[in-house]
C-alpha positions, 0 to 999 in steps of 0.5 A: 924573908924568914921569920921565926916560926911559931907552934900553931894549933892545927886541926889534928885529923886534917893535918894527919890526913895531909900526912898520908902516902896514898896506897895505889894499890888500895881504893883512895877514898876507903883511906881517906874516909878512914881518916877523916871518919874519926873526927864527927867535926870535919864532916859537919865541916865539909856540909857546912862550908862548901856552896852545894853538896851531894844528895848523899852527906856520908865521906864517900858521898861528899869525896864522890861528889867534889874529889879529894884535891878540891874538898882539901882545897877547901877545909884548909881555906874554911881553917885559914878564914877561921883563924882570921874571922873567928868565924866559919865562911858561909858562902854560895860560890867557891871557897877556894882561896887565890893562892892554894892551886898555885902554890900546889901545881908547882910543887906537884910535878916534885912530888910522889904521890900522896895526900897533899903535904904541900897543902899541909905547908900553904895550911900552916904558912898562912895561919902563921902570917895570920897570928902575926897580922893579928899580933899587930905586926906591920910588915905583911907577910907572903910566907907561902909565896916567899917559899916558893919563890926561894924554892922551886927553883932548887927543886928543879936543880936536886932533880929527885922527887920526894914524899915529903915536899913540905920538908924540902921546900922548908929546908930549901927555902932556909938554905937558899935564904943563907947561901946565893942562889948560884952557890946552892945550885952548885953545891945540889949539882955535887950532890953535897948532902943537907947535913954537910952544907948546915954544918957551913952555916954559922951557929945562929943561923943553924939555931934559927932553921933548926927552931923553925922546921923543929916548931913546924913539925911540932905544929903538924904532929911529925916526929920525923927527922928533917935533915936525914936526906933519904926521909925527904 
């Protein structure tokens, strides 16, 4: 199911360091670092909220000591509680949600290397199911594993890796909510464009999708233009 998506305010350094397209040919951490130094809060985050730490509190102690994958696991579960509790977790053990790793192994094998865009969509997709909980909303929501389950398996039929997974995935999972499963396989296996196969969709639902990619690309600050198959 494919609800309308609204406008969620993100951590603004966070989410633009789940932006980013790794260098290989530069150090990982000196990239990060430069991200996430512009924002004092998120390395007070960091200390804050993980069960134990390094000796050294700088971003490259902190990076050193847990790596990139687990601490962006973490922040993005630290805002996922928050947006729920109003309050930062405080926990000795892990704070890795159920959910996160699994989500993101699957998406890894189609993606090039980068940051982590699909953790940016699992960040976004759960603080949305959040907002509407909290709205009093009665039917629960599994936006995150709705997506994937829509998704993966057209990912695996496209057969191209990208560097914007989240865009895919969303575009994937709107289309496949439109077409069957088998005529959205057809159509990736004749290599029909995205722009072609949302010109088949009726007017109120290429206004649904196109309102839903357009308010999560406002959500994430990405002015990029989703339906351009080259950009994903």
């Amino acid at each position: 199911m494919i609800i309308q998506f609204p406008i969620i305010k993100m951590p603004y350094f966070f989410t633009k360091t789940l932006q980013v397209h790794i260098d290989q040919e530069l150090r990982e951490d000196l990239q990060l670092i430069k991200m996430l130094g512009h924002d004092p809060s998120l390395r007070y985050l960091m200390i804050y909220v993980l069960p134990e730490n390094s000796a050294d509190k700088s971003l490259s102690g902190i990076l050193r000591f847990w790596g990139w994958t687990y601490l962006r696991r973490a922040l993005t579960n630290s805002y996922i509680f928050y947006s729920y509790y109003k309050q930062w977790p405080r926990l000795k053990k892990n704070v890795i949600g159920i959910g996160i790793e699994d989500f993101e192994s699957q998406l890894d094998p189609h993606m090039i290397l980068s940051a982590g865009r699909h953790t940016l969509l699992y960040l976004y997709l759960k603080l949305v199911e959040n907002k509407y909980a909290q709205n009093g909303n009665q039917v629960q929501l599994n936006l995150a594993q709705n997506a994937i389950e829509t998704a993966k398996g057209l990912i695996k039929k496209r057969n191209r890796r990208t560097n914007r997974i989240d865009l895919l995935v969303l575009i994937l999972w709107h289309m496949g909510e439109y077409f069957s499963q088998d005529e959205m396989e057809s159509y990736l296996a004749a290599k029909i464009s995205f722009q072609d196969l949302f010109e088949k969709m009726s007017k109120h639902y290429q206004n649904v999708m196109l309102t839903n990619l357009s308010n999560y690309c406002l959500s994430v600050y990405d002015d990029t233009f989703f339906l351009d198959d080259p950009l994903i």
